[in-house]
Wavefront OBJ file of the C-alpha trace (Angstrom):
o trace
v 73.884 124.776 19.675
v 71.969 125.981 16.806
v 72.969 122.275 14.984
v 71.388 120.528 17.650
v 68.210 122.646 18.199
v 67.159 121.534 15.118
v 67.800 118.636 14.513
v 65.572 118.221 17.905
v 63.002 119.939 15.977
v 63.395 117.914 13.156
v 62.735 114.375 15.143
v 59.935 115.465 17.088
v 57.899 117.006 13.715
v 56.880 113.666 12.626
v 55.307 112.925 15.988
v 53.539 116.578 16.102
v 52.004 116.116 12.570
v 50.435 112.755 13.701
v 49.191 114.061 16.618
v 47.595 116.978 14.651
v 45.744 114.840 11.783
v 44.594 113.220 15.236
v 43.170 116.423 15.939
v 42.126 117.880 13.313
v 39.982 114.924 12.223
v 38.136 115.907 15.740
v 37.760 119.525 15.119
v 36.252 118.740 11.142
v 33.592 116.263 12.872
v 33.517 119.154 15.848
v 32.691 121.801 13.430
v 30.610 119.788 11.486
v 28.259 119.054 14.276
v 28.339 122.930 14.913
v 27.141 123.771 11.795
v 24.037 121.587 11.881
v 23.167 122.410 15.142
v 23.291 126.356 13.855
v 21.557 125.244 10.669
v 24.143 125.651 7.867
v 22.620 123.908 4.760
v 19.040 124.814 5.649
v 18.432 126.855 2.529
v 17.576 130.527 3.391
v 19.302 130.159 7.190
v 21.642 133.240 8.218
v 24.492 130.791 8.095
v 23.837 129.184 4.779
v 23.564 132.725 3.112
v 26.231 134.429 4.714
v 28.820 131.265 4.411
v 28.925 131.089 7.846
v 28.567 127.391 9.261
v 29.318 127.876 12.618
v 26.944 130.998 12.828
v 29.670 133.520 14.339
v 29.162 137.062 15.177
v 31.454 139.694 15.744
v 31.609 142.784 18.213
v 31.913 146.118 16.636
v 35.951 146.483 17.688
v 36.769 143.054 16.995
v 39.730 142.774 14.146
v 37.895 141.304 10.875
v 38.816 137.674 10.185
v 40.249 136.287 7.471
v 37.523 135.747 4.493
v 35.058 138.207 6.266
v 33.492 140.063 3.279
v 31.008 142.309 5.781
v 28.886 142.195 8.677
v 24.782 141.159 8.321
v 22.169 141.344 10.765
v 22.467 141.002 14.365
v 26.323 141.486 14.076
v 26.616 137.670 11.940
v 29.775 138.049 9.789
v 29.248 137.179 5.885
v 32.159 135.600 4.612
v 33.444 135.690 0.984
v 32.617 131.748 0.526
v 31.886 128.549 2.159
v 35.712 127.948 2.578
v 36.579 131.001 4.983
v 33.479 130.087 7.043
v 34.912 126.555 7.631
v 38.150 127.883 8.466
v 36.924 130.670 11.053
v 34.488 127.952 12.634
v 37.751 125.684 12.623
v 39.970 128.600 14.089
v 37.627 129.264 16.630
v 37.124 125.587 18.009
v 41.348 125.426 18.085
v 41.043 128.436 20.448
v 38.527 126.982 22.227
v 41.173 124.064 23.048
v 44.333 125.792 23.511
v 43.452 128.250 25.670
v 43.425 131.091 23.208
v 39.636 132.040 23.567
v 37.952 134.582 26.233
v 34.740 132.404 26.735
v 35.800 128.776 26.057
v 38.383 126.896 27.469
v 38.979 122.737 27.394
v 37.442 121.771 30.659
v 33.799 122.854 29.461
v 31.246 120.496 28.843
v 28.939 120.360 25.571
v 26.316 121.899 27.510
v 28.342 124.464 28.984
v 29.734 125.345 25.819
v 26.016 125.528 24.348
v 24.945 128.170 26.740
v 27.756 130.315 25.755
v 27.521 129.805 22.221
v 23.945 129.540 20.921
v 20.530 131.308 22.604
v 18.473 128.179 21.637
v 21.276 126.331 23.615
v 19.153 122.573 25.149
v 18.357 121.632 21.262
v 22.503 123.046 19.803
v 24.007 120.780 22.967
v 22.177 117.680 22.034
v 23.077 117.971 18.264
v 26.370 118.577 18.807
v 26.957 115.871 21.457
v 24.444 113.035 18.938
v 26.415 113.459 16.267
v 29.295 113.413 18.341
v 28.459 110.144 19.648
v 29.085 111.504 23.027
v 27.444 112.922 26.202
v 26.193 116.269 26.258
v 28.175 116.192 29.993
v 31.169 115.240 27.797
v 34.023 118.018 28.261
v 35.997 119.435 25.477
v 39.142 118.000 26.658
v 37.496 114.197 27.420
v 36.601 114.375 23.299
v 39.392 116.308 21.492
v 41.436 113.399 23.910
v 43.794 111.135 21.851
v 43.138 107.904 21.121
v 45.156 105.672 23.579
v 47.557 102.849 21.448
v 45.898 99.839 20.946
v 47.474 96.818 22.825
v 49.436 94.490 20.455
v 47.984 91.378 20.100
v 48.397 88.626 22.523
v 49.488 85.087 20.621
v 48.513 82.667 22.642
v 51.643 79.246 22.430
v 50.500 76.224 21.851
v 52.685 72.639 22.620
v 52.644 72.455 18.950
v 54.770 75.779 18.485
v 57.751 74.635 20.960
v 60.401 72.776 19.814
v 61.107 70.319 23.113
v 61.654 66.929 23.153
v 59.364 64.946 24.332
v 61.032 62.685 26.726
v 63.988 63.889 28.769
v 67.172 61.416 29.009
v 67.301 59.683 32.589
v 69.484 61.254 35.003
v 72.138 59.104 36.476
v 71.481 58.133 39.907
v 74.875 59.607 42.473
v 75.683 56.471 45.640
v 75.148 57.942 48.663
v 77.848 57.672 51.150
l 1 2 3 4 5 6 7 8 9 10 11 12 13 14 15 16 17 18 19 20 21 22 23 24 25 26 27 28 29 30 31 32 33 34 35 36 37 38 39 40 41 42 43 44 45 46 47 48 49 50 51 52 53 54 55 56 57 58 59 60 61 62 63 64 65 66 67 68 69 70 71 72 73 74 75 76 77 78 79 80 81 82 83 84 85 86 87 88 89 90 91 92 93 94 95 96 97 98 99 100 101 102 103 104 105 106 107 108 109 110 111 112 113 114 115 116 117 118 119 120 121 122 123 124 125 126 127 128 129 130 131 132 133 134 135 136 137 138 139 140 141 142 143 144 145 146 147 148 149 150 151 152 153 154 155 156 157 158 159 160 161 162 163 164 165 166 167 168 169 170 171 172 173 174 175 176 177
């Protein structure tokens, strides 16, 4: 039983690690977008000094995340470097899709997500969604979607391309009764 349990496991990683650069090519461009809509870059912004691109803030019994080096004003975590920023914005925008967050889930829209996540929300949702090359009404799950297959091509056949003859031999002609 054990034998067969993974060697299931075995075929279907190769399909689950495709699916995942899928996705996580979406959540870099996802972040990304977050973190100019909260300003990271903009030298002497909270998130560019605290190494914090997607601008998050903690609650004082919340579990410290990994990378978190302290807390800064108005509860904004300061990570150690740019790195654990990236990966806590990244972590955060997973749990967002899979159901893991308390505030997010996959069937919110840009703008829906905006008004939870930044105070200046109108001017964050249209960043996020123009640089997304989407909809601000776009949801979550509509953009994280996979790309469907494309259609193999269609090769048209030409007269040319078949091998028939050209004339067929006359049929010989049966007397009728």
């Amino acid at each position: 039983m054990k034998a067969k349990l993974l060697l299931f496991i075995a075929l279907c990683l190769p399909g689950a690690s495709a699916a995942q650069n899928v996705d996580k090519q979406k959540i870099d461009s996802f972040a990304t977008a977050v973190a100019h809509a909260e300003g990271f870059g903009v030298r002497h912004a909270i998130p560019t000094r605290y190494h914090n691109p997607g601008d998050i803030k903690t609650f004082p019994k919340s579990t410290k995340l990994p990378g978190q080096k302290a807390v800064g004003k108005g509860g904004h975590i300061v990570f150690r470097n740019d790195t654990a920023g990236w990966a806590a914005l990244k972590d955060q925008i997973a749990k967002m899709l899979d159901g893991r967050s308390k505030h997010f889930n996959p069937n919110m829209t840009i703008t829906q997500v905006a008004k939870h996540y930044a105070a200046n929300w109108r001017p964050w949702a249209k960043t996020v969604a123009k640089e997304l090359g989407v909809g601000s009404n776009t949801t979550l799950a509509a953009y994280f979607a996979p790309e469907p297959e494309p259609e193999p091509p269609v090769v048209p056949m030409t007269v040319a391309s078949i091998d028939l003859p050209l004339a067929s031999p006359a049929l010989p002609v049966l007397a009728q009764n």
